[in-house]
C-alpha positions in Angstrom: 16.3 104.9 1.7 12.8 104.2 -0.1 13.2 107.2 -1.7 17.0 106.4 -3.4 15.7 103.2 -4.3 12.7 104.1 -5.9 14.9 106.8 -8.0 17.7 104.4 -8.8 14.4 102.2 -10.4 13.6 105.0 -12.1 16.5 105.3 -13.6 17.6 102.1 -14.5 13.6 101.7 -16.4 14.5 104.7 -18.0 17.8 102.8 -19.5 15.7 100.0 -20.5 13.3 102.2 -22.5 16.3 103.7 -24.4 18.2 100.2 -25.0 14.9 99.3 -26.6 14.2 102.5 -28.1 17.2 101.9 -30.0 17.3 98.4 -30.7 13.4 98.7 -32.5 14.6 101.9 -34.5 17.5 100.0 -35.9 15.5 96.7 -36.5 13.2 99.0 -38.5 15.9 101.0 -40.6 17.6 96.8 -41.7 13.7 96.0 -42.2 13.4 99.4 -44.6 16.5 98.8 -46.3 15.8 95.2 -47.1 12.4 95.9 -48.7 14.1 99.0 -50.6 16.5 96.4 -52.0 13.9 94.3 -52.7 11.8 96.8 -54.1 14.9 98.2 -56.5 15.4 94.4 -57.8 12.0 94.4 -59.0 12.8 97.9 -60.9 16.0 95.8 -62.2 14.6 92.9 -62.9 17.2 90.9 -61.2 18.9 91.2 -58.1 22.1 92.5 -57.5 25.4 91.7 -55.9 26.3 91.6 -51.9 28.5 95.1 -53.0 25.7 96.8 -55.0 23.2 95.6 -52.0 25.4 97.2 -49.3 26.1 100.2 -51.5 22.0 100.7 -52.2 21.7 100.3 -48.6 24.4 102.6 -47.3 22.6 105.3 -50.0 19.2 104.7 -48.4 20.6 105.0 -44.9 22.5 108.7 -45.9 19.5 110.3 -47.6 17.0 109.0 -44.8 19.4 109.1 -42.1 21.0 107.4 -39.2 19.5 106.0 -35.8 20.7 109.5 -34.5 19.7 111.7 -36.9 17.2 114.0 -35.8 16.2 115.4 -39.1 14.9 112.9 -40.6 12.1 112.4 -38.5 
């Protein structure tokens, strides 16, 4: 009984670590893309629409790669 209990905690920390695992690594990638936009309106001089923002950031998020995306690391 101890023993299924003390697995099922196991488990369920293991979950947690994931969950979070993901959560930072995609608060990170919106953290990277926001200064990469920022960074490219300073190139520009000026700062760009909500569609050139989104497409700059989908760009940034295919060449460094997704949440998933083992290669990139």
């Amino acid at each position: 009984m101890a023993s299924a209990e003390a697995d099922r905690i196991i488990k369920d920390a293991h979950k947690a670590v994931e969950l979070d695992r993901e959560k930072t690594v995609q608060d990170l990638q919106s953290e990277i893309a926001g200064l990469a936009v920022a960074a490219a309106e300073k190139v520009f001089g000026e700062s760009g629409t909500k569609e050139s923002n989104q497409l700059m950031y989908d760009q940034f998020l295919a060449k460094a790669g997704g949440v998933n995306d083992t290669d990139s690391e």
